[in-house]
PDB file of N, CA, C and O in Angstrom:
ATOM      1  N   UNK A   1      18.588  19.760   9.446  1.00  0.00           N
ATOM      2  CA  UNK A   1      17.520  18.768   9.427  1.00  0.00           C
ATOM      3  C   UNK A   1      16.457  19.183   8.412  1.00  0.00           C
ATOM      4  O   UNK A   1      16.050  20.331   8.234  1.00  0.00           O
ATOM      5  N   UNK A   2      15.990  17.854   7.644  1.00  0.00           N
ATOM      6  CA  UNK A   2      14.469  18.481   6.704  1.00  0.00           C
ATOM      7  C   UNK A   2      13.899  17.654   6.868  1.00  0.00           C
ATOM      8  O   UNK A   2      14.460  16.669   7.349  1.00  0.00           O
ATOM      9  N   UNK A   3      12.540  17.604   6.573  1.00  0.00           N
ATOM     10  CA  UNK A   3      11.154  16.877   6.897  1.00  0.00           C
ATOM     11  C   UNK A   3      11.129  16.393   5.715  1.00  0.00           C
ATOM     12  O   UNK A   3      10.704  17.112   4.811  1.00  0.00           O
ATOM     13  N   UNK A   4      11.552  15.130   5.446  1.00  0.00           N
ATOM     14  CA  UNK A   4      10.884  13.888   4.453  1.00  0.00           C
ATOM     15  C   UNK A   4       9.902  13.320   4.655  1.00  0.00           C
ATOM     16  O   UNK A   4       9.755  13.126   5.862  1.00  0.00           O
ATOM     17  N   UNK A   5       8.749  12.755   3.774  1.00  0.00           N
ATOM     18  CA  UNK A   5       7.837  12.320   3.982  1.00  0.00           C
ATOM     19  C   UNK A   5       8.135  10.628   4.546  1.00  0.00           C
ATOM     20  O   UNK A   5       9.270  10.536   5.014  1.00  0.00           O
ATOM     21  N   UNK A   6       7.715   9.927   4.567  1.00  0.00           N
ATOM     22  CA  UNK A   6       7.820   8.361   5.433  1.00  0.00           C
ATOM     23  C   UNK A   6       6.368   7.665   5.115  1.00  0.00           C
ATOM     24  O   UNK A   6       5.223   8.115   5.095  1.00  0.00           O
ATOM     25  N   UNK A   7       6.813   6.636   4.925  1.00  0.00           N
ATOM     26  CA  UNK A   7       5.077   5.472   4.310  1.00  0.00           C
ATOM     27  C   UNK A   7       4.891   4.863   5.831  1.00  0.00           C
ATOM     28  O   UNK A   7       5.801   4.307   6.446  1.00  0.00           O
ATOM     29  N   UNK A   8       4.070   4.986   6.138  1.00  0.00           N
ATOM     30  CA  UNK A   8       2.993   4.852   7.322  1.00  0.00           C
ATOM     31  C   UNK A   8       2.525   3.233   7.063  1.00  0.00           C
ATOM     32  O   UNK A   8       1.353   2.942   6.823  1.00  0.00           O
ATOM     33  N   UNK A   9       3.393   2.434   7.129  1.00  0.00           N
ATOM     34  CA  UNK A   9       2.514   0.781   6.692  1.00  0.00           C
ATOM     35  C   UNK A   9       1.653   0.432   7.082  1.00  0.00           C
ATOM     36  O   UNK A   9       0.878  -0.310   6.480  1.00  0.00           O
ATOM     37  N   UNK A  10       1.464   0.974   8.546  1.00  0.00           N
ATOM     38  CA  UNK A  10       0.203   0.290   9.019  1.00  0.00           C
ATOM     39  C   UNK A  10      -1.022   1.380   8.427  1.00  0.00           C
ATOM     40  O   UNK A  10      -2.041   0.862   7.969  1.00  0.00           O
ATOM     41  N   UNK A  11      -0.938   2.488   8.440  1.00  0.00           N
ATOM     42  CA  UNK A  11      -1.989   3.332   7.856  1.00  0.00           C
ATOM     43  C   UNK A  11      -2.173   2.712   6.367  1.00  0.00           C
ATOM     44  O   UNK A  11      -3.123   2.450   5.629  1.00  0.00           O
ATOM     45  N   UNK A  12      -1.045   2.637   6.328  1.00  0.00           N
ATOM     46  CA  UNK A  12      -1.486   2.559   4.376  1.00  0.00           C
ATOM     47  C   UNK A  12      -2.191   0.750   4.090  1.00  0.00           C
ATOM     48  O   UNK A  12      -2.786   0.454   3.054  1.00  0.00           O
ATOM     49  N   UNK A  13      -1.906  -0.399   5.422  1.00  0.00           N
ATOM     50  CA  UNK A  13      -1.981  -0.921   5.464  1.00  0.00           C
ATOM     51  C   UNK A  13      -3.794  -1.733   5.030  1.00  0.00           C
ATOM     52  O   UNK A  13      -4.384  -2.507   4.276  1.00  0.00           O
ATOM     53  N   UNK A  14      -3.979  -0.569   6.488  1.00  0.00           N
ATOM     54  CA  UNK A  14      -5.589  -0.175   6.792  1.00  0.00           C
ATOM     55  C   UNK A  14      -5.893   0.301   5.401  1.00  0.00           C
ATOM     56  O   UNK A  14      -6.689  -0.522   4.952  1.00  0.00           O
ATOM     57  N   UNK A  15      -5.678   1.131   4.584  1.00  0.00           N
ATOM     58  CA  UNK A  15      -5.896   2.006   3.547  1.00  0.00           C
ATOM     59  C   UNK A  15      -6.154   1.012   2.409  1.00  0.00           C
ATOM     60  O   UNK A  15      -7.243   0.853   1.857  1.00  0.00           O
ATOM     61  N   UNK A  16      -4.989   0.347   2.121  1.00  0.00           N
ATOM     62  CA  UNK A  16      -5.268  -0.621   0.937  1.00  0.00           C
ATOM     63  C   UNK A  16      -7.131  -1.889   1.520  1.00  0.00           C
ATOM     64  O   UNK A  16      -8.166  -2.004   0.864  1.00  0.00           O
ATOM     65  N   UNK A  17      -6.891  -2.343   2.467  1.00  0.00           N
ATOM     66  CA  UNK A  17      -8.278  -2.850   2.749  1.00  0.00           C
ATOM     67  C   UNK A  17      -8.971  -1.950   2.904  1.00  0.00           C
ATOM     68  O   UNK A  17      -9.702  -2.318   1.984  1.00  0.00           O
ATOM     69  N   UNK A  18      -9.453  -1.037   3.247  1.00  0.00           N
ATOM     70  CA  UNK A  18     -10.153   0.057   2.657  1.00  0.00           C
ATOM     71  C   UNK A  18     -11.001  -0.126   1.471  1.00  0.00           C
ATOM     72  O   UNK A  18     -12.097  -0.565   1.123  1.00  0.00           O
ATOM     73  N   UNK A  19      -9.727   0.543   0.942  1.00  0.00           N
ATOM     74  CA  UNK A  19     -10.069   0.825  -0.909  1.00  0.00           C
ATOM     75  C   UNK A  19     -10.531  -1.145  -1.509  1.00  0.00           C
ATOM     76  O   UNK A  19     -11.309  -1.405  -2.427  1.00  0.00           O
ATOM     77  N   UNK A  20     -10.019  -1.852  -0.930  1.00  0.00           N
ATOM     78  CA  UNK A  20     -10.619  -3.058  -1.685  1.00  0.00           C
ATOM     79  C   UNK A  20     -11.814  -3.185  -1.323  1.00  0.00           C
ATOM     80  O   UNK A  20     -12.592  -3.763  -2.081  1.00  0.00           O
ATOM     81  N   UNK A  21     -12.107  -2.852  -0.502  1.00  0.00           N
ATOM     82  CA  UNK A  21     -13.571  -3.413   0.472  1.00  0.00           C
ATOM     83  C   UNK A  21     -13.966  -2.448  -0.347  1.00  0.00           C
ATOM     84  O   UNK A  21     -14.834  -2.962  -1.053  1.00  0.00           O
ATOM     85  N   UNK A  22     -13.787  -1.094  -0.719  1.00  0.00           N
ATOM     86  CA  UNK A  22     -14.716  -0.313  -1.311  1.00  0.00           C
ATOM     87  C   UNK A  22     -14.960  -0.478  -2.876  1.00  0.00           C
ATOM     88  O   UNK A  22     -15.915  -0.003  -3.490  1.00  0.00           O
ATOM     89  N   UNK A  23     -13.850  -1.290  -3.448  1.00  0.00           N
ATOM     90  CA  UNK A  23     -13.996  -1.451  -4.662  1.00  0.00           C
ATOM     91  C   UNK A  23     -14.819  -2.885  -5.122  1.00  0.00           C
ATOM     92  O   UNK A  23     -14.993  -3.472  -6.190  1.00  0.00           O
ATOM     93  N   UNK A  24     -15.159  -3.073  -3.922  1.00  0.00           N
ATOM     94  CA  UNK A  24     -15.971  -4.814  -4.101  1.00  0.00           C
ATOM     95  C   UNK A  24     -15.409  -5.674  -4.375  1.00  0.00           C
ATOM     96  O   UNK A  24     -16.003  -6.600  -4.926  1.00  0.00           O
ATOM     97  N   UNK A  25     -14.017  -5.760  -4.119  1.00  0.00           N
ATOM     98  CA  UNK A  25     -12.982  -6.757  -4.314  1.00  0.00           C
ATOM     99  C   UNK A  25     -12.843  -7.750  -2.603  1.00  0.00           C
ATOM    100  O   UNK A  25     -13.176  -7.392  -1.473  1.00  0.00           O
ATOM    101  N   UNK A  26     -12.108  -9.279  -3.170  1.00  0.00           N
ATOM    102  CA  UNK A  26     -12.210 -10.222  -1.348  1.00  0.00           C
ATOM    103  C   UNK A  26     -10.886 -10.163  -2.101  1.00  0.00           C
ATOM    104  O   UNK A  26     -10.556  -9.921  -3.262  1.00  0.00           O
ATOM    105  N   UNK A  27     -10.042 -10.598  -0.565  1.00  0.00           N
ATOM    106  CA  UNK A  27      -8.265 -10.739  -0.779  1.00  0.00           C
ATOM    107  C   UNK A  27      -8.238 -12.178  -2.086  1.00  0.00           C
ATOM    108  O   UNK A  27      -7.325 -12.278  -2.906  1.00  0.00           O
ATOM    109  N   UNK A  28      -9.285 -13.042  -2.021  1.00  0.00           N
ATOM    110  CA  UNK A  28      -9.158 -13.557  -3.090  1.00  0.00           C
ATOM    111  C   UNK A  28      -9.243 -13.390  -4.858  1.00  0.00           C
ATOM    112  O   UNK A  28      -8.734 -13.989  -5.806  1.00  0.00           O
ATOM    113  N   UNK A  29     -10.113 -12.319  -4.708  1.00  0.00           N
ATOM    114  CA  UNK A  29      -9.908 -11.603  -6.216  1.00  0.00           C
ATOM    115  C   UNK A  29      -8.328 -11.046  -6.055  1.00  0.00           C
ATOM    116  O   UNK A  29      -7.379 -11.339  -6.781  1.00  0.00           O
ATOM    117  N   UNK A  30      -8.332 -10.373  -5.172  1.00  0.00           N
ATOM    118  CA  UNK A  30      -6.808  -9.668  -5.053  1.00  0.00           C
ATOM    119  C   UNK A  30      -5.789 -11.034  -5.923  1.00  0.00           C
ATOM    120  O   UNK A  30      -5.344 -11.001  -7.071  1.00  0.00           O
ATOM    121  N   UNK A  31      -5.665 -12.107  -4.920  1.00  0.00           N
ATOM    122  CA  UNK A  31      -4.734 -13.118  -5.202  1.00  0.00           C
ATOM    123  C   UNK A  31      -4.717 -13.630  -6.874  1.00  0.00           C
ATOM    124  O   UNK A  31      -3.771 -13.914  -7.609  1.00  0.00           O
ATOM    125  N   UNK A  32      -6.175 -13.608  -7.106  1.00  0.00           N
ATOM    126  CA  UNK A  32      -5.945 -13.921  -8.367  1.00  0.00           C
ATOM    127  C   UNK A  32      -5.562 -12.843  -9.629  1.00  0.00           C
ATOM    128  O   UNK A  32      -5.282 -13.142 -10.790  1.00  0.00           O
ATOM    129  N   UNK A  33      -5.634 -11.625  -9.076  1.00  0.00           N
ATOM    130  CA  UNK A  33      -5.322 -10.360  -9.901  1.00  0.00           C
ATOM    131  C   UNK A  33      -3.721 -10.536 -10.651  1.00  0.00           C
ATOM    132  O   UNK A  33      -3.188 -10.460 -11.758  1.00  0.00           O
ATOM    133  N   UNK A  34      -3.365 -10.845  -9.106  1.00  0.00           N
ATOM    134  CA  UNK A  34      -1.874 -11.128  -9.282  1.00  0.00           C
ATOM    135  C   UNK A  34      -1.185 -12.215  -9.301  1.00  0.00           C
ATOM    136  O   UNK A  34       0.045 -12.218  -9.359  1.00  0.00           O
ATOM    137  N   UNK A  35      -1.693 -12.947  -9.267  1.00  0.00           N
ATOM    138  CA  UNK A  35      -1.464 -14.613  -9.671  1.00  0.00           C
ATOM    139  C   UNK A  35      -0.730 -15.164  -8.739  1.00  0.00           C
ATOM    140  O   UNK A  35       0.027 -16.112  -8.947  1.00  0.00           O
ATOM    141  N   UNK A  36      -0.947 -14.460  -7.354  1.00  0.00           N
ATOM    142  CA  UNK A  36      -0.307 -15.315  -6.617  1.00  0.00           C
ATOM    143  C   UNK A  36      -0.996 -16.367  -5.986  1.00  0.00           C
ATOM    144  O   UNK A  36      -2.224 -16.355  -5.901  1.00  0.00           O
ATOM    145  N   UNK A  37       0.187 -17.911  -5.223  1.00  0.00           N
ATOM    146  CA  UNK A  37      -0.316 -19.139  -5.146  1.00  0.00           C
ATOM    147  C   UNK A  37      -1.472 -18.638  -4.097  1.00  0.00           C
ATOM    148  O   UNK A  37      -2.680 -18.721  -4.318  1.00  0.00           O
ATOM    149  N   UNK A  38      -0.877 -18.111  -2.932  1.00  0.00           N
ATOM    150  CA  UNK A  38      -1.584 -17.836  -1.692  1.00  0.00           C
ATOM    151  C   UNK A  38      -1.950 -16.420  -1.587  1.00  0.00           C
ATOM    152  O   UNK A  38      -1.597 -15.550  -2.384  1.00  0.00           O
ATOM    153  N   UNK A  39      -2.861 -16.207  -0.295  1.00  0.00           N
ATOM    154  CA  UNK A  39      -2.961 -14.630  -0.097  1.00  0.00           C
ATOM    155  C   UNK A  39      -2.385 -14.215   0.860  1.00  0.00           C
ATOM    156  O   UNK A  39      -2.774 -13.257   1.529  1.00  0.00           O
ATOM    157  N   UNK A  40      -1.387 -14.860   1.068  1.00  0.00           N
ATOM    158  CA  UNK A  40      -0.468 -14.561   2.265  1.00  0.00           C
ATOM    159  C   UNK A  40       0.276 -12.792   2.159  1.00  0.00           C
ATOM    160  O   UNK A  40       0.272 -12.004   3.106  1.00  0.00           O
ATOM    161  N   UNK A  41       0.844 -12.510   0.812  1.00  0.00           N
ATOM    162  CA  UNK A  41       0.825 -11.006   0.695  1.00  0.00           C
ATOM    163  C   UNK A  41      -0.049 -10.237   0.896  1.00  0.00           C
ATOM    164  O   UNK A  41       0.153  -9.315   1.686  1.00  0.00           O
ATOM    165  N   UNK A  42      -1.297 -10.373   0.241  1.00  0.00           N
ATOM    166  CA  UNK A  42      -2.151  -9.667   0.503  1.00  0.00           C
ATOM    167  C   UNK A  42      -2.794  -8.886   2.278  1.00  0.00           C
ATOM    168  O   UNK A  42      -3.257  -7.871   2.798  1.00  0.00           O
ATOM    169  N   UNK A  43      -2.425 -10.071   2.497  1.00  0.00           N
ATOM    170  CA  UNK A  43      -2.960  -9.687   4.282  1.00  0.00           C
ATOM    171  C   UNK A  43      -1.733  -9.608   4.749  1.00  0.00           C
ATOM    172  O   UNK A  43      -1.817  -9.565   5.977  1.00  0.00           O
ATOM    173  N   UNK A  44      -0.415  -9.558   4.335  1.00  0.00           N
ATOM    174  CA  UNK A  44       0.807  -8.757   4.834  1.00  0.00           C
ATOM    175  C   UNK A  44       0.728  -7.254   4.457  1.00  0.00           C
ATOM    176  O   UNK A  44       1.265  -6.419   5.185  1.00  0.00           O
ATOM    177  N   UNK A  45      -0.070  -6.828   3.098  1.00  0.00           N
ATOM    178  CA  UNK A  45       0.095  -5.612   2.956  1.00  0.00           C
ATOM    179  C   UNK A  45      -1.120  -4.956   3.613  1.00  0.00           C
ATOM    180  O   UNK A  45      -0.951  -3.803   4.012  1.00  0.00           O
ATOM    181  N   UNK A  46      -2.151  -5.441   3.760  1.00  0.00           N
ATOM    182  CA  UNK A  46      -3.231  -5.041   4.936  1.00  0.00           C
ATOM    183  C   UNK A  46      -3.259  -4.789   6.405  1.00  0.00           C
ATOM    184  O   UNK A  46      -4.092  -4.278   7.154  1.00  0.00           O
ATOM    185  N   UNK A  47      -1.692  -5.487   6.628  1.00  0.00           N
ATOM    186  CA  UNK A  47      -1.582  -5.686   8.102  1.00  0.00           C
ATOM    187  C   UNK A  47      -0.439  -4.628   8.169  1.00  0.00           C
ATOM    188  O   UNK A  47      -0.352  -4.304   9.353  1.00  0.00           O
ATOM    189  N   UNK A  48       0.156  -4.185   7.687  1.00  0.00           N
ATOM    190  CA  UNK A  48       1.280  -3.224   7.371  1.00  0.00           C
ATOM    191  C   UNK A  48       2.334  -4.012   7.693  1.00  0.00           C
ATOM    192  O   UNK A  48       3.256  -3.355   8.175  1.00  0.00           O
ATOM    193  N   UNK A  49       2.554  -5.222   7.604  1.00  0.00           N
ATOM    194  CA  UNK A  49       3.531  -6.002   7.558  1.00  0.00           C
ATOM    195  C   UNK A  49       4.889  -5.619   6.954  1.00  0.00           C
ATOM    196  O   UNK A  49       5.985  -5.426   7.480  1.00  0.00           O
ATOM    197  N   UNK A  50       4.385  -5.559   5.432  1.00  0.00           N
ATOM    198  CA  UNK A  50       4.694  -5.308   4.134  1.00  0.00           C
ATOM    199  C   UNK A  50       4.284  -4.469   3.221  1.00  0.00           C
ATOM    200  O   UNK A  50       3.068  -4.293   3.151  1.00  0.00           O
ATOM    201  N   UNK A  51       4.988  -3.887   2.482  1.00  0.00           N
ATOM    202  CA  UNK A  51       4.124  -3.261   1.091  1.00  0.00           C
ATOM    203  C   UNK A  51       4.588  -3.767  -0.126  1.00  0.00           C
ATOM    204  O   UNK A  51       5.563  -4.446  -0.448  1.00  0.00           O
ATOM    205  N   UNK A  52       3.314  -3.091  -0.932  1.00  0.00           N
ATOM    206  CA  UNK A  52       3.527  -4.206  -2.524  1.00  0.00           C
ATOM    207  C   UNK A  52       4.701  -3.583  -2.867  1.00  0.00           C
ATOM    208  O   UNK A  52       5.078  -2.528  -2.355  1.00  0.00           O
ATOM    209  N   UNK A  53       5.468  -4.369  -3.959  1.00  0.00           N
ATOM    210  CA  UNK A  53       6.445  -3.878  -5.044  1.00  0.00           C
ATOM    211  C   UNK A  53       5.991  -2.658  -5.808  1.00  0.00           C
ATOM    212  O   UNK A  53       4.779  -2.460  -5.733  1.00  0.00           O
ATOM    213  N   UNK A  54       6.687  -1.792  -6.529  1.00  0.00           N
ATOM    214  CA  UNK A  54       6.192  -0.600  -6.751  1.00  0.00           C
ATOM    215  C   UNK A  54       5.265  -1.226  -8.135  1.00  0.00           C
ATOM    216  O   UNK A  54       4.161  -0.730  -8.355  1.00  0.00           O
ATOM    217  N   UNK A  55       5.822  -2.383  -9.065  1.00  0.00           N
ATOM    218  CA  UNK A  55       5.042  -3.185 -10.293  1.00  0.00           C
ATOM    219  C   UNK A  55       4.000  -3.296  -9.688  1.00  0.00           C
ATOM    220  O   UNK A  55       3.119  -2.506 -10.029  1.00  0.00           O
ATOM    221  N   UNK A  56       3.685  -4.248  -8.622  1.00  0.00           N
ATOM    222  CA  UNK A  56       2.568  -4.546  -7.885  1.00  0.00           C
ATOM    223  C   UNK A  56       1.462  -2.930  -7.478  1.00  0.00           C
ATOM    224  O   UNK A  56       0.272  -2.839  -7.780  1.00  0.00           O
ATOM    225  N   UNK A  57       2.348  -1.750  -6.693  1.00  0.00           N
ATOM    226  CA  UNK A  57       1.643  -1.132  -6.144  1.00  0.00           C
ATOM    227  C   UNK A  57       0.924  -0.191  -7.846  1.00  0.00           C
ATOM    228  O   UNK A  57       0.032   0.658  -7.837  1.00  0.00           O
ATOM    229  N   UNK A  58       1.440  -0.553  -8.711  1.00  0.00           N
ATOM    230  CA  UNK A  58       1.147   0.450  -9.656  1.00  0.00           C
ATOM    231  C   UNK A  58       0.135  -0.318 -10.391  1.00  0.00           C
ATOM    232  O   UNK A  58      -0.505   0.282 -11.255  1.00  0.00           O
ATOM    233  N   UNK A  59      -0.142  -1.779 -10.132  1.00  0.00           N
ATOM    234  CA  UNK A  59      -1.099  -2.640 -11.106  1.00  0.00           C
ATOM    235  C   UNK A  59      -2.673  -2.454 -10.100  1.00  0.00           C
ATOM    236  O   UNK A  59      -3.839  -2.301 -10.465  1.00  0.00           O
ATOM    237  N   UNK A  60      -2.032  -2.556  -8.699  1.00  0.00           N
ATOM    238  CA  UNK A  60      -3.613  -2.325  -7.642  1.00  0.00           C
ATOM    239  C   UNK A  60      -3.698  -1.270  -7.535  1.00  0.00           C
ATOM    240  O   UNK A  60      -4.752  -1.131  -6.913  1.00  0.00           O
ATOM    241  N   UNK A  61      -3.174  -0.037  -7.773  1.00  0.00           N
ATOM    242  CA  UNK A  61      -4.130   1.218  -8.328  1.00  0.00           C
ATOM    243  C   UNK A  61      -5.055   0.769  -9.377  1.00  0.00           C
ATOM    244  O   UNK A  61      -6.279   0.731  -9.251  1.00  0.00           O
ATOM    245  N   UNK A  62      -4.292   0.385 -10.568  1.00  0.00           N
ATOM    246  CA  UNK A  62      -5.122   0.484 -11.944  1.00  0.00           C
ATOM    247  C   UNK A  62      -6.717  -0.694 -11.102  1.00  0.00           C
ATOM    248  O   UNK A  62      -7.866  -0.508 -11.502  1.00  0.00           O
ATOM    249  N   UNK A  63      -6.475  -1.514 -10.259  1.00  0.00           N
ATOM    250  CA  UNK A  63      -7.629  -2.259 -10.241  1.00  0.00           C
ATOM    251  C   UNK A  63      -8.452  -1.645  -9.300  1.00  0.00           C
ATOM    252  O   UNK A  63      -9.662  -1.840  -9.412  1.00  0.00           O
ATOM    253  N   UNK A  64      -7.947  -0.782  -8.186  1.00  0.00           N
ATOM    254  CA  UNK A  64      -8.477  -0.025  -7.304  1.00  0.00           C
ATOM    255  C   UNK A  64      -9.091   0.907  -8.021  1.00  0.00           C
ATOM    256  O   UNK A  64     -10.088   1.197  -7.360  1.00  0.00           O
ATOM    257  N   UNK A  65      -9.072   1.600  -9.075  1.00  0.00           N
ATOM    258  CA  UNK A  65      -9.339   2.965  -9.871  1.00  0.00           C
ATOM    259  C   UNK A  65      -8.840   3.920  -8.814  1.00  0.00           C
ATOM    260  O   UNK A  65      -9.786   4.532  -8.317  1.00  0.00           O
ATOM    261  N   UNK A  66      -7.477   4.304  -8.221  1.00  0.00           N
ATOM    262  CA  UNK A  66      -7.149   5.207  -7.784  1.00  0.00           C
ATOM    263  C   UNK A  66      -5.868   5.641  -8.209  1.00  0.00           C
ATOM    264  O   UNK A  66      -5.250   5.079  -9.113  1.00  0.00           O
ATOM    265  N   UNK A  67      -5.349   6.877  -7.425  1.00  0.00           N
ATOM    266  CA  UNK A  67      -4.021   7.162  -7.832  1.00  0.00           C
ATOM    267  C   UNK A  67      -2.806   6.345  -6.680  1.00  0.00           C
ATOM    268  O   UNK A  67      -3.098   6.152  -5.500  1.00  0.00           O
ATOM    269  N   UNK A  68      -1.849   6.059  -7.104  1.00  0.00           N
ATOM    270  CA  UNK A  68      -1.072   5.898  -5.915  1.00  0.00           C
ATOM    271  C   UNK A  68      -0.785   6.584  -4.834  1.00  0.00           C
ATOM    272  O   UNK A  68      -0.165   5.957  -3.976  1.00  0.00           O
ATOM    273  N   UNK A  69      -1.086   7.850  -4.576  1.00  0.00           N
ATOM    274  CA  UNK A  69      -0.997   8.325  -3.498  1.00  0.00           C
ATOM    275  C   UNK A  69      -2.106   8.366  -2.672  1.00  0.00           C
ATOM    276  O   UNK A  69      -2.016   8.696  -1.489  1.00  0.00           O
ATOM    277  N   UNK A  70      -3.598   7.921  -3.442  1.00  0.00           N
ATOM    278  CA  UNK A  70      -4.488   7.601  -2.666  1.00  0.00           C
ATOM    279  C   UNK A  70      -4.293   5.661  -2.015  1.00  0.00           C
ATOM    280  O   UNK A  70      -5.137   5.091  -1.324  1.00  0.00           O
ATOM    281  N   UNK A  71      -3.579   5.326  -2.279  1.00  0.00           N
ATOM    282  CA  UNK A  71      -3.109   4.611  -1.267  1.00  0.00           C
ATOM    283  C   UNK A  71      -1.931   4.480  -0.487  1.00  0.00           C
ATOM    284  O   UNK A  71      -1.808   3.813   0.540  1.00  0.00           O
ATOM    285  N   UNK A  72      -0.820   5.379  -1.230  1.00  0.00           N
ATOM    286  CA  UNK A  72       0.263   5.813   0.408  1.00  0.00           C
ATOM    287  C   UNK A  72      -0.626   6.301   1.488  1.00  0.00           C
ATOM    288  O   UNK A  72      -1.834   6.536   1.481  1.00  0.00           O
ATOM    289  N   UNK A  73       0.415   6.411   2.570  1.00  0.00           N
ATOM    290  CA  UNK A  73      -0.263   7.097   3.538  1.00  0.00           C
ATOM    291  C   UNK A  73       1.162   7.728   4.436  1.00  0.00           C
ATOM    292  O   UNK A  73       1.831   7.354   5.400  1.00  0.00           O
ATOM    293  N   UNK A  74       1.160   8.850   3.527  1.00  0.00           N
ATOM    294  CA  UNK A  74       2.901   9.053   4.648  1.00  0.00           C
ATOM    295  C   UNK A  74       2.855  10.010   6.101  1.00  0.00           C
ATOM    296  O   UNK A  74       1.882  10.709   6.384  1.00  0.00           O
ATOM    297  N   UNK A  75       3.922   9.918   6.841  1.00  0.00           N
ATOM    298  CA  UNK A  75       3.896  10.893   7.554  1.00  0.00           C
ATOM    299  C   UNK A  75       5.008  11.824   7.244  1.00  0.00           C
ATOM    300  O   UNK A  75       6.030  11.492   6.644  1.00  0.00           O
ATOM    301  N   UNK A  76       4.602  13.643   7.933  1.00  0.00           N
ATOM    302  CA  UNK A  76       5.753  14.423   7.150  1.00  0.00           C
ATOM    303  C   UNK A  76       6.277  14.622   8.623  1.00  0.00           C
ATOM    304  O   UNK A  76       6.530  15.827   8.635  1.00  0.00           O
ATOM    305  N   UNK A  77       6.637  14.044  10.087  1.00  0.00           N
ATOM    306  CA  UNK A  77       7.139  14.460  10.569  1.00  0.00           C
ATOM    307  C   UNK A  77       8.299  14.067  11.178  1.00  0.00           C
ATOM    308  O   UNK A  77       8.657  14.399  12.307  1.00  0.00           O
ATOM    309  N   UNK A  78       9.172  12.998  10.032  1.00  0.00           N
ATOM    310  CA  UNK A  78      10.196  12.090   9.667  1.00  0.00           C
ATOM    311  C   UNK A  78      11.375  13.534   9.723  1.00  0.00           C
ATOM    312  O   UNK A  78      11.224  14.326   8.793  1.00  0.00           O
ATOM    313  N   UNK A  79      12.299  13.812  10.571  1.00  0.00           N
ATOM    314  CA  UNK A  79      13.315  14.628  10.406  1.00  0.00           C
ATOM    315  C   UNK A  79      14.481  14.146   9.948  1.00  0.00           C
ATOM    316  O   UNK A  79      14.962  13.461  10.851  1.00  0.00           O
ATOM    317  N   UNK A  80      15.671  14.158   8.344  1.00  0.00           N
ATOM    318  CA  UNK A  80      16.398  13.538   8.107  1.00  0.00           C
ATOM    319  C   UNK A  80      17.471  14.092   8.300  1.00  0.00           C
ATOM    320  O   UNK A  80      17.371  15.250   7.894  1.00  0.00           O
ATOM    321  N   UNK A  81      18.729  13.839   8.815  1.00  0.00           N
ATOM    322  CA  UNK A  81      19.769  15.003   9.130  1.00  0.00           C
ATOM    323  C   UNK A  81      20.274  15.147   7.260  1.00  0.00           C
ATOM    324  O   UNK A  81      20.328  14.292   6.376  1.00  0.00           O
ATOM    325  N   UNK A  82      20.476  16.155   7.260  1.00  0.00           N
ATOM    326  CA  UNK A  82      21.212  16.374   5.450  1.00  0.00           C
ATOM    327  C   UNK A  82      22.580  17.238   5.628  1.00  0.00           C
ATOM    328  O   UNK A  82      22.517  18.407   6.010  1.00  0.00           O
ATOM    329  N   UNK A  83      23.613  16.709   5.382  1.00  0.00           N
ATOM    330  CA  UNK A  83      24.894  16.994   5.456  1.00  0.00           C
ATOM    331  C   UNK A  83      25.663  17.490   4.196  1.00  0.00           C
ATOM    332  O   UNK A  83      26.072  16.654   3.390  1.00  0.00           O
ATOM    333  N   UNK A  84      25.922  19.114   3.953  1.00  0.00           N
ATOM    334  CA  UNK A  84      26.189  19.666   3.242  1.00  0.00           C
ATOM    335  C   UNK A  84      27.643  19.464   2.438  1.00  0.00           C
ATOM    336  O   UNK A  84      27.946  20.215   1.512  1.00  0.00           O
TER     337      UNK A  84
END
């Protein structure tokens, strides 16, 4: 067995509204960042529904000013069996 890390959706969920609320951004700037019709993603990836596409998660860093791992949120106590 080894300890892989694991994305925490609902943490990271919480995390991404977070960082928007802190960056002075509303899910509607979000929507229009990314040109989507609705903000129906947006509050899927807030709710840990969902997470962005990695295109997506790598464009709301650049608007967040963070790194991507300041918005993962993993856990390390994911045990994976690994078969030699």
């Amino acid at each position: 067995m080894v300890n892989l890390p694991v994305i925490d959706m609902v943490k990271t969920g919480q995390n991404i509204e977070k960082l928007r609320k802190q960056a002075g951004l509303s899910v509607k700037d979000l929507q229009e960042i990314f040109g989507f019709a609705t903000p129906q993603a947006i509050y899927k990836w807030q709710q840990g529904a969902a997470l962005p596409a990695i295109d997506n998660l790598v464009v709301l860093a650049a608007v967040l000013q963070v790194r991507l791992d300041d918005i993962l949120v993993t856990d390390m106590t994911a045990q994976i069996p690994i078969s030699a």
